[in-house]
Structure formats: C-alpha cells, structure tokens
C-alpha positions as CSV (number, residue, x, y, z in Angstrom):
1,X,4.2,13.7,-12.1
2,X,3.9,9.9,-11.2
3,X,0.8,8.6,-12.4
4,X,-1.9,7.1,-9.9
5,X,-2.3,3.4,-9.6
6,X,-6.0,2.2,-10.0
7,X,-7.0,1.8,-6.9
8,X,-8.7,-1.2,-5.0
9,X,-12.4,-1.5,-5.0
10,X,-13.6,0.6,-1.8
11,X,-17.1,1.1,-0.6
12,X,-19.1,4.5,-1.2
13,X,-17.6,7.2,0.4
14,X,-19.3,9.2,3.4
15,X,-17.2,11.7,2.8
16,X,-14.6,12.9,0.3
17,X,-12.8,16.1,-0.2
18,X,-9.3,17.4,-1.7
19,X,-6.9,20.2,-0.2
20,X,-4.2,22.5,-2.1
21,X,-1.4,23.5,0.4
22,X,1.4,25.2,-0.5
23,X,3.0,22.6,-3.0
24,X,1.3,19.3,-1.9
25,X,-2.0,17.3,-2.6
26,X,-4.0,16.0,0.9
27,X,-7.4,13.8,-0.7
28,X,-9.2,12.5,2.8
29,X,-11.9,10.2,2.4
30,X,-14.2,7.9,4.7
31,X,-16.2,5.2,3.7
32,X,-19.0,3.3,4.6
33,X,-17.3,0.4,6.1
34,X,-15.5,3.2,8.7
35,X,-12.2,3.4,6.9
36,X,-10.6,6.6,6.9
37,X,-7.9,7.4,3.8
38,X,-5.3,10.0,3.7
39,X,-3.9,10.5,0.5
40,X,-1.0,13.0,0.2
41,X,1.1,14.0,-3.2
42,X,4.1,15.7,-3.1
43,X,4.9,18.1,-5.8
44,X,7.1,15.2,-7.2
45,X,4.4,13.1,-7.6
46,X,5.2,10.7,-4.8
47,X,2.2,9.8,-3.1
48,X,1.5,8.2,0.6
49,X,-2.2,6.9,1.9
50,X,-2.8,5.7,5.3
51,X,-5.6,3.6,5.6
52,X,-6.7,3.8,9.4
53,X,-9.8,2.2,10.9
54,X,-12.1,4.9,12.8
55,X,-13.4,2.3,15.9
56,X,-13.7,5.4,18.2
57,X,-13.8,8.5,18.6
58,X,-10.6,9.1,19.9
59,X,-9.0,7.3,16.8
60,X,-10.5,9.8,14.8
61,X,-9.3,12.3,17.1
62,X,-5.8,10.9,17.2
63,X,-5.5,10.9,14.1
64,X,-6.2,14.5,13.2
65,X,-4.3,15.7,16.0
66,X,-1.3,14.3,14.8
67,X,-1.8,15.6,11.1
68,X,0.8,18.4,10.4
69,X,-1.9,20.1,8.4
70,X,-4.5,20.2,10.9
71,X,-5.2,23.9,10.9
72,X,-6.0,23.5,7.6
73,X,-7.8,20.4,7.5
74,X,-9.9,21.3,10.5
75,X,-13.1,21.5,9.1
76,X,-12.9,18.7,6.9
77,X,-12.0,16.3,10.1
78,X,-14.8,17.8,11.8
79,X,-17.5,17.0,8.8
80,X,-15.9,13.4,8.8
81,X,-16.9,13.3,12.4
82,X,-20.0,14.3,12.3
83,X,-20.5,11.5,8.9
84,X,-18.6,9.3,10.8
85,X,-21.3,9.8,14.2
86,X,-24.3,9.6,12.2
87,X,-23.6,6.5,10.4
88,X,-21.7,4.6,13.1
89,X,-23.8,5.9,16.0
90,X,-20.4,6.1,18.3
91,X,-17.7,4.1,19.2
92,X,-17.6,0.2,18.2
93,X,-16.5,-2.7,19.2
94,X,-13.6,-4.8,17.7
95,X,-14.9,-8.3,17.2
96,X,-12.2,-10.5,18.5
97,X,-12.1,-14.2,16.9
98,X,-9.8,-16.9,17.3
99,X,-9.2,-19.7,14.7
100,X,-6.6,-21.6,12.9
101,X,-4.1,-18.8,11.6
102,X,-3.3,-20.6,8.8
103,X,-6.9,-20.5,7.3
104,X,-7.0,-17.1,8.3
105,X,-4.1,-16.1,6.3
106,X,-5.4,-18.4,3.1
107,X,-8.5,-16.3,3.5
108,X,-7.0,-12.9,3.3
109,X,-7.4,-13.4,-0.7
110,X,-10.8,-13.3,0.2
111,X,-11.4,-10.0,1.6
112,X,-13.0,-7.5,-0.7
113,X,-11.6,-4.5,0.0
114,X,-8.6,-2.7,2.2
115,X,-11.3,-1.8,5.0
116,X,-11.8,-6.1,5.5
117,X,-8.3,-6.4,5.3
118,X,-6.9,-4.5,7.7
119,X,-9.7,-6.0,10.3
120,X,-8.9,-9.8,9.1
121,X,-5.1,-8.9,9.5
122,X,-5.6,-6.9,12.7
123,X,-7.1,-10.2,14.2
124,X,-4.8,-12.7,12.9
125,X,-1.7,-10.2,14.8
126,X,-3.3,-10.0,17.5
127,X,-3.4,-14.3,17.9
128,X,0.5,-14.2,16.8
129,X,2.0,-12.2,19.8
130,X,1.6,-8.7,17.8
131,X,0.1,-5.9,19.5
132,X,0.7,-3.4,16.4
133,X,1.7,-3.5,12.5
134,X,1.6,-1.5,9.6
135,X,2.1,-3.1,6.0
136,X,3.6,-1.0,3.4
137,X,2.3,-1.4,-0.3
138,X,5.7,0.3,-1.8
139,X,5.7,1.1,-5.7
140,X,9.5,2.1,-7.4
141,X,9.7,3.5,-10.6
142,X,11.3,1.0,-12.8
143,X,11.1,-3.1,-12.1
144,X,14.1,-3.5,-9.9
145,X,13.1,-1.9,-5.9
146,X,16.8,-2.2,-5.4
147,X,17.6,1.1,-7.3
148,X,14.3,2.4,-8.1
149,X,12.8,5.4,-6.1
150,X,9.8,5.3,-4.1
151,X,7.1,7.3,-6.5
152,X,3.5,5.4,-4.4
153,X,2.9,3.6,-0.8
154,X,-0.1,2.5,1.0
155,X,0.0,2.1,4.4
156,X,-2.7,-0.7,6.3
157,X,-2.1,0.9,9.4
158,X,-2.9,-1.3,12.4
159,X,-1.3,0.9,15.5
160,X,-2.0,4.3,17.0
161,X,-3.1,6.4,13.9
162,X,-1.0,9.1,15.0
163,X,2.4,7.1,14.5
164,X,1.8,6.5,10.8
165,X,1.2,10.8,10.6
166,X,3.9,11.8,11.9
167,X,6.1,8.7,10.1
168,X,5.2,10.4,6.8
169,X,5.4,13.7,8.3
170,X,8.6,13.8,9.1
171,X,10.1,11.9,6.4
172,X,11.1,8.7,7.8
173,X,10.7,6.8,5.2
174,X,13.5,8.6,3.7
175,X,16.0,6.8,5.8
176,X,14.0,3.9,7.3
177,X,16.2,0.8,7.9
178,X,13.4,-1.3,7.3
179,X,12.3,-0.4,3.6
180,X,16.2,-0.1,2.7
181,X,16.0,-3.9,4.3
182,X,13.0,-4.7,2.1
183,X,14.4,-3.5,-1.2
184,X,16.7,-6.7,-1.4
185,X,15.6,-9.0,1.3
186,X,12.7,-11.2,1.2
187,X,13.8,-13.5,4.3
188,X,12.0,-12.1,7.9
189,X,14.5,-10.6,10.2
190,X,14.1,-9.0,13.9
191,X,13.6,-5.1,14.2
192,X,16.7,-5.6,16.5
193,X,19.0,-7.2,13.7
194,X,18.2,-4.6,11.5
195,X,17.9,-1.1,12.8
196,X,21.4,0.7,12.4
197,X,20.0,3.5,14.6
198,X,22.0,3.4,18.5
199,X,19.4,2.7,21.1
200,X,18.7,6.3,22.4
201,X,17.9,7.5,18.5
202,X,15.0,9.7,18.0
203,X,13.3,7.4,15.8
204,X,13.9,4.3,18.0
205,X,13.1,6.5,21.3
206,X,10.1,7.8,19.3
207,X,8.5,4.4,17.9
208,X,8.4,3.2,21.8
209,X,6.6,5.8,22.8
210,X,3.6,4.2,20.9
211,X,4.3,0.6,21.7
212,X,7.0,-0.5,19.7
213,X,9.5,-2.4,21.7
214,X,10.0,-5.1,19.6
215,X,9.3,-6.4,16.3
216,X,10.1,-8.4,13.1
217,X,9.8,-7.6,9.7
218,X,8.8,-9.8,6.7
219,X,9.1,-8.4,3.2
220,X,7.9,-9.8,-0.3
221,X,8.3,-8.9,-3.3
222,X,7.1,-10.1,-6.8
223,X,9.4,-9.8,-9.7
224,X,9.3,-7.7,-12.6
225,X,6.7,-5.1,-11.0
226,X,8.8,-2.7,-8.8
227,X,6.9,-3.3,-6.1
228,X,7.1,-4.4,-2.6
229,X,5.8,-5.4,0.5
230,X,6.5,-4.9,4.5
231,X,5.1,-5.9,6.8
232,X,6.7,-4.6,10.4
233,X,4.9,-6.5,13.6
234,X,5.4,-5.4,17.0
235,X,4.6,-5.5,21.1
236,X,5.4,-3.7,23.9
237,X,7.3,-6.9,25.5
238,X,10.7,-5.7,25.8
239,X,14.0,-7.9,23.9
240,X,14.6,-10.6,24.6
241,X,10.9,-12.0,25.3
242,X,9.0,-9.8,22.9
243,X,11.4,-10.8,19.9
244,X,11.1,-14.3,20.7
245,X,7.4,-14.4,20.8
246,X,7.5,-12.8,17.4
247,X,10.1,-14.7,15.8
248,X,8.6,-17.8,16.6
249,X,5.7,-16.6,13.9
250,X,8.3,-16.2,11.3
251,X,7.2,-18.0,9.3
252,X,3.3,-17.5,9.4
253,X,4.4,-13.5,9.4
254,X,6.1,-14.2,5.8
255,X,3.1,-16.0,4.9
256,X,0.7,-12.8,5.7
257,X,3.4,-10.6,3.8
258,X,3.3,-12.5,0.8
259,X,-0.7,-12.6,0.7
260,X,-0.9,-8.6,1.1
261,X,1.5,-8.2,-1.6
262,X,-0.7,-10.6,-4.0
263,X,-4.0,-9.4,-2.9
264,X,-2.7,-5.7,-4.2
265,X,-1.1,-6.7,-7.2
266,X,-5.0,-8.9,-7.8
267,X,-7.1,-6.1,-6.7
268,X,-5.3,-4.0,-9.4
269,X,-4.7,-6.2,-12.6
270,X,-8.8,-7.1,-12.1
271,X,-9.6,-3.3,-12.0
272,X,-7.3,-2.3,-15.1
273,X,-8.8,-5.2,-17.1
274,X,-12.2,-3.5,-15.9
275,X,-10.9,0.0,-17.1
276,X,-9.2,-0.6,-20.2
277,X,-10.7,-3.7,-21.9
278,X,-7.7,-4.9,-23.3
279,X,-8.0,-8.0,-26.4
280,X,-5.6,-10.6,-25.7
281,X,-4.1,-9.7,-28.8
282,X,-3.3,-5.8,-27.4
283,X,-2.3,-7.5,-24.4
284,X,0.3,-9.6,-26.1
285,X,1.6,-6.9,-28.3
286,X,2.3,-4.3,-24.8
287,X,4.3,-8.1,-23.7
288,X,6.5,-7.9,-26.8
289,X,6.9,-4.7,-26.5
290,X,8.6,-4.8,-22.7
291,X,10.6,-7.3,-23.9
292,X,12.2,-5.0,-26.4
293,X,10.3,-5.9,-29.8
294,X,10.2,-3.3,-32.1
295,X,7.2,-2.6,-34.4
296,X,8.5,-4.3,-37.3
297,X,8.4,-7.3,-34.9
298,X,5.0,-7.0,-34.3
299,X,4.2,-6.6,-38.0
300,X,5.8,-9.7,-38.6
301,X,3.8,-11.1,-36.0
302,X,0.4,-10.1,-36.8
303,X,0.9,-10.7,-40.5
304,X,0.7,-7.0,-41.5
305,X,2.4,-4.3,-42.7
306,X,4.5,-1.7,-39.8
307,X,2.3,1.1,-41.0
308,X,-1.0,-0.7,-40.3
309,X,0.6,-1.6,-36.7
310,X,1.7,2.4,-35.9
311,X,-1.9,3.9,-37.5
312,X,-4.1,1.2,-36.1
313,X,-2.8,-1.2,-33.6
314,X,-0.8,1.1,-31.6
315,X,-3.5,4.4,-31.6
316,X,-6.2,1.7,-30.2
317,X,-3.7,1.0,-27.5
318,X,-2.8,4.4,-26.7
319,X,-6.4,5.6,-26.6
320,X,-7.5,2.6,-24.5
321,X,-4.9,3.4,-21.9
322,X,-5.1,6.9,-21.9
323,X,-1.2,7.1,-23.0
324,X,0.3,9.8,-25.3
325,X,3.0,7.3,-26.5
326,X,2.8,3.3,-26.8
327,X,6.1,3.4,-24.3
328,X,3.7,4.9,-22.0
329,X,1.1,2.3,-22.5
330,X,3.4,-0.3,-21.7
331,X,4.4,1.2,-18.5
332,X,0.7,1.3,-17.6
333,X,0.2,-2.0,-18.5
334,X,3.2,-3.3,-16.6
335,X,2.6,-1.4,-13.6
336,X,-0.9,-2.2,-13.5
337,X,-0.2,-6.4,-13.6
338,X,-1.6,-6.8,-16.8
339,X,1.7,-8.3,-18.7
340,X,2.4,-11.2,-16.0
C-alpha cells in the first residue's frame, strides 16, 4: 500500500469519520472553515480526495446524492449536516471581489490552507470567463509522470460537487484525455484540441450536462517529484465563443496552474520538516543517496568509518522517517520535497 502524503495544514474538523466497504477506504471530514473532504483508498493504495466547499445546503445534498456509497454513508452525511447547520447557521453567501488577477494569482501563495484556496481560485475564474474548474494535485510513483502510475490525487473542486463523484466513481480518470495530456505537456491547450472522445461520447455528453461546454487545460509540473498539476477551466458558452473567451486567459490560467502545483509541493516540504526534524546533515546524506551514493560514499564524506554510517547515521534516519529501510527513507524524503 502507497503511503499517505502529509497533508496540508487544515483547520479543526467538525466532523471526521472513516468507513470499511467491501475492499476500499472512504475518510469524510468537514472543517471549520466549511470544507468538506472525501478521501477514498482503493485496496491498491491509490487514493482520491475531493475537496468541495459546502455554501448551501443543496451542495451538501448534491454531493451525497451523487456518492456511489450513499446507503452506506447515510448517516455520516446526515451528522455532517447537522455540524454543518449548527455552525454555519444555513446557507452562505459567496463573496464576489473583483481585482487585478494578476495580484490575485501572486497571492494564492498566501492562502493558508486548501479551504482559502479553492475560494481565492474560485473568484479569480470566475473574473477570467470560467464558470467551473477542478485542479488535480496528481502524485506517480517514481519521478517521471510520463510512465509512472497514478498512486494519490487531490481534487480542488470548483463545479457541481456531484460531477467530481461520479468522475472518480466511474473511473474516468482511467482514460481521461486530459491527465494523459498532462503527463508530458506543460503548454495550455483547448478541451477541444484535446479530447479524442467523438462528440456524442458518454463522457463528453455527460460533462455538458453539468456545464462543461468548453474549456482549456493548463498543466505544470515540477521536475524530479512525480507530481503534477491540472488545472481544467470551463463555461457553458458553446465553441467557438466559449473557447475563445478562455483561451484568451492562457496565459494567466498557466500562471494559476503553476501556483497550485507550488503551493502543494510548499505546504508539504514545511509540514515534513515539521514532522521529521531532519539536520541538514541527514538531509544531505538522503540527497546523496538519490543520486546513487552508496554508503561507503557517505563514509568518505562524513569522515567515518561505513559501519558507524549503517549503525548510527542511517538507524537515526530510518527512525526519524518512520522507514524500515534507508531506500525507504529516501523515497519519503523525495516525495515529501525535502531533497530539492
């Protein structure tokens, strides 16, 4: 099983709760700041959370509908309603501000947690022409998303809740156009341009259905970490105006694609360094190590002998990171940002 990334600093929870069904993992949580999570793990490993703001009611409500586990999640969704009624008093309203999009996508870096992120994105969308978005936080196994496979994604989900449900419901993301796009492209491109699909596909025929007529999507991706970002913006404006509006933004879309991807790969380097309290000296030594150093290397290095290095150096590692082997630490340290 694929281990968990450290996560993102979140508020307190309202509400948390784990499920067992059949062979799969759900985790739901809400926090204070209104932000539903739906964590699923596959008996793989593979993991999938939706991060969905809960303005109303009825996007509470859309969002369990749509949950292929519903039966069996029904009472937590209905004790996250009533946490979520008690706290928020009812449905809210979206604070809608206008400003210079470019300082609002230099202050994205800003934003504390996922729950202030998706609002700051939501509003800078909105003033670009997009009516909806998701952005995909994809992990692969290994450091080249080319070949790797897909073992952790977050999903900022700013469109009808039930969309991203039944996306990872039905497996999409097994054959989305879009993510095999992402894995070697970093330049934005029109939904249109990519999508393989013929026009009267069930996925294309389905995605309209809940507003997505046309779009654009801007990838990033940061080298070395097998991981990689997506954002997909759309409106309901059919092609050829609704593309046009969009790819006029091109570039200020790319710009908000490339911020997501470095405000997760931040929020999770300054939590590992929290966690494991790595010396600069341990740090250095995981760095030789991915670059293929062996531990007589190392010796050499530190001016001591390779037993010292394997009894010492390498057990303080190990029990710092929580690994069984100092191959494992290394993969924790990579994946985590700490060796950049």
């Amino acid at each position: 099983m694929q281990e968990k990334v450290i996560e993102a600093a979140t508020p307190a929870p309202l509400h948390e709760d784990e499920h067992h069904i059949f062979n799969e993992c759900v985790e739901l949580s809400l926090s204070q700041d209104s932000i539903l999570t739906r964590r699923l793990i596959r008996s793989d490993g593979a993991s999938f959370s939706q991060i969905v703001a809960i303005d109303t009611m009825d996007d509470l409500s859309d969002f369990a509908t749509a949950d292929p586990y519903e039966t069996r999640l029904q009472g937590s969704y209905d004790r996250i309603r009533q946490k979520w009624v008690a706290a928020m008093g009812g449905d809210r309203l979206r604070q809608v501000e206008t400003g210079d999009p470019v300082r609002s996508i230099g202050e994205l870096s800003m934003c504390a947690t996922e729950g202030a992120l998706l609002s700051k994105v939501r509003t800078i969308i909105a003033g670009l022409g997009g009516m909806q978005f998701t952005y995909q936080w994809i992990r692969f196994n290994g450091a080249n998303p080319a070949t790797g496979d897909s073992v952790e994604t977050r999903y900022l989900v700013g469109c009808r809740p039930a969309w991203s449900q039944q996306y990872i419901a039905r497996l999409w993301y097994m054959n989305d156009p879009y993510v095999t796009y992402a894995r070697t492209n970093v330049a934005p491109a029109l939904a249109s341009h990519v999508n393989v699909h013929r026009v009267d596909h069930w996925l294309v025929t389905e995605a309209r259905m809940h507003g997505f007529a046309s779009g654009i999507v801007a990838p990033a991706h940061i080298h070395g970490h097998g991981l990689v970002g997506l954002l997909h913006v759309s409106n309901s404006i059919r092609a050829p105006a609704g593309e046009g509006v969009l790819w006029d933004n091109r570039v200020l879309f790319r710009a908000i694609s490339s911020e997501l991807l470095d405000w997760r790969v931040s929020q999770v380097r300054q939590n590992a360094l929290a966690k494991y309290e790595l010396s600069e000296q341990e740090t250095q030594i995981l760095r030789m190590l991915r670059d293929g150093a062996s531990a007589s290397h190392v010796a050499d290095q530190l001016g001591m002998s390779k037993h010292t290095v394997y009894k010492t150096i390498y057990q303080r590692i190990t029990r710092k990171t929580g690994a069984t082997r100092i191959t494992d630490a290394v993969e924790k340290a990579a994946a985590h940002g700490l060796l950049d």
